[in-house]
N, C-alpha and C positions, 0 to 999 in steps of 0.2 A: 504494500500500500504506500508506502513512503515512498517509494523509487517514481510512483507515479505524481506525484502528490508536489514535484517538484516541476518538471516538464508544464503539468497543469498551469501551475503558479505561473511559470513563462509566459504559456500563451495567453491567461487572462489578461495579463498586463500587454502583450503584443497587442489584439483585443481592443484597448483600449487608447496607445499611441496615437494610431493613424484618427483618431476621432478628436483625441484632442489639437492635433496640428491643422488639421481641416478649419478647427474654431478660431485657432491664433488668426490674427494683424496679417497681414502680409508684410515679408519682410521689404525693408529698402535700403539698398546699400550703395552708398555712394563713394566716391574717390579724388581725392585733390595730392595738387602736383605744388606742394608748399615751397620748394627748391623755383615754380615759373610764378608761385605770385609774388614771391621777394621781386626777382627780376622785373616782374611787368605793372606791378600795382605804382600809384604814383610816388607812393613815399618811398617804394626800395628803390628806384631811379633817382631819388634826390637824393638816397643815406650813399646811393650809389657812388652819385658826383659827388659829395662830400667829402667819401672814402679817398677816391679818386684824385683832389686836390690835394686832401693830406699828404697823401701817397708821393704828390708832383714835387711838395714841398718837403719832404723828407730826403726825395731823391736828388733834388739837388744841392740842398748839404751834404748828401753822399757824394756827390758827383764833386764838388767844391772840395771836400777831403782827398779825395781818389785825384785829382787833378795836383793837389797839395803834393801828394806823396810822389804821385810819377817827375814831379818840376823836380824834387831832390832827390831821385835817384837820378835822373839826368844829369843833375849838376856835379851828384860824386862821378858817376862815369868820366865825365869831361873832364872833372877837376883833378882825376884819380894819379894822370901820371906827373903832378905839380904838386900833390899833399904828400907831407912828411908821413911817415907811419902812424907817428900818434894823432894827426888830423883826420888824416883815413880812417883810424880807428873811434877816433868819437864819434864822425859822421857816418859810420855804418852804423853806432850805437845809436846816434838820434834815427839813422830813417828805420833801423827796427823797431824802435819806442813810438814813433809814428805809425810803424806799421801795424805794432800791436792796439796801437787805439783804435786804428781806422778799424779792425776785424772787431774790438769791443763795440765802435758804434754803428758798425754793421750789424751784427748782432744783437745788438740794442731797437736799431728800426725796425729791423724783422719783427725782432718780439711784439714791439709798440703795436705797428698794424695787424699782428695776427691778435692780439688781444683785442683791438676796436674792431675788430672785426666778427670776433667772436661773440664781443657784447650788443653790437649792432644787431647781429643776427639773431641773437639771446631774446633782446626785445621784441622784435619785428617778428619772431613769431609766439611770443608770448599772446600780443596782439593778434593776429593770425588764428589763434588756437582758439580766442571769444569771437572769433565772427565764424570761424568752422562750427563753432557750439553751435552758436545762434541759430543758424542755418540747419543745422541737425534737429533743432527743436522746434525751429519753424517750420521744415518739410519732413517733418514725421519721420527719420532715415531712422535705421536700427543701426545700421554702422556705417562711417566712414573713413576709411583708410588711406593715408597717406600712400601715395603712387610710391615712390621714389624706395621705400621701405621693402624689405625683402618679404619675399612670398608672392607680389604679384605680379603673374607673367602676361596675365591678357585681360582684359578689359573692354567691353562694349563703348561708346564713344559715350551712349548716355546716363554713364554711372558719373563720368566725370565730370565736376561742379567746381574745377577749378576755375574757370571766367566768371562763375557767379561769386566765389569768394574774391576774386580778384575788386569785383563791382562792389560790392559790400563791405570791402577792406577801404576803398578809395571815398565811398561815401561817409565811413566812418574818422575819416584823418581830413574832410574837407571844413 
């Protein structure tokens, strides 16, 4: 009796599945490409150019250093067969002391704009993440998943709600 008693149990509850799924919501699942609304919404083109200016004016204090250093390595080359050894020898000491700062604030800009850039993008989809809500709660979706994120390889065109967050992102930053 018990060996059957389990089986039973299975199928009552099988039985009973497909009648409750029938009753559920239909599901709605939607999908946004949070990587093209930074790019294309108004405000990721302005944190854009922003970034992008920083960027021009870092580089060319880079470039003003880098231009520093290459004028005195030129000038020990030319100067090299006219300096005593110990002139030689400080001035290879200064352009490697130069050269070590140039690679510290090389190192240093990098850093700088991968950080603003990291917090830029930090906010911008903080932002992003309440108007992906909004919109989940205003069109009923049960889920909405990020494109860009592993797991999705294919996609119908009209899951994706990424122009309408785009729209809804632009009107919320106007």
């Amino acid at each position: 009796m018990r060996k059957y008693l389990c089986p039973l149990f299975v199928l009552i509850i099988l039985c009973f599945l497909p009648v409750s799924a029938i009753g559920a919501d239909s599901v709605k699942i939607g999908t946004v490409d949070l990587q093209r609304c930074i790019m294309d919404s108004i405000e990721g083109k302005k944190v854009k150019n922003e970034l992008q200016k920083k960027k021009n004016n870092m580089q060319a204090k880079l470039d003003e250093r880098q231009n520093k250093l290459l004028k005195l390595k030129n000038e020990i080359e030319k100067q090299s067969m006219m300096l005593s050894m110990d002139a030689k020898e400080d001035k290879a000491k200064d352009f490697e002391r130069q050269r070590r700062e140039f690679k510290y604030f090389y190192d240093d800009i990098n850093n700088q704009m991968r950080k603003a850039e990291t917090e830029v993008k930090k906010l911008l989809l903080e932002d992003l993440e309440k108007v992906v809500k909004d919109i989940g709660d205003k069109g009923n979706f049960t889920l909405i998943f990020e494109r860009r994120s592993g797991g999705i390889m294919y996609m119908q065109k009209t899951v994706d709600i990424t122009d309408e967050v785009i729209k809804a992102y632009d009107l919320t930053k106007k």
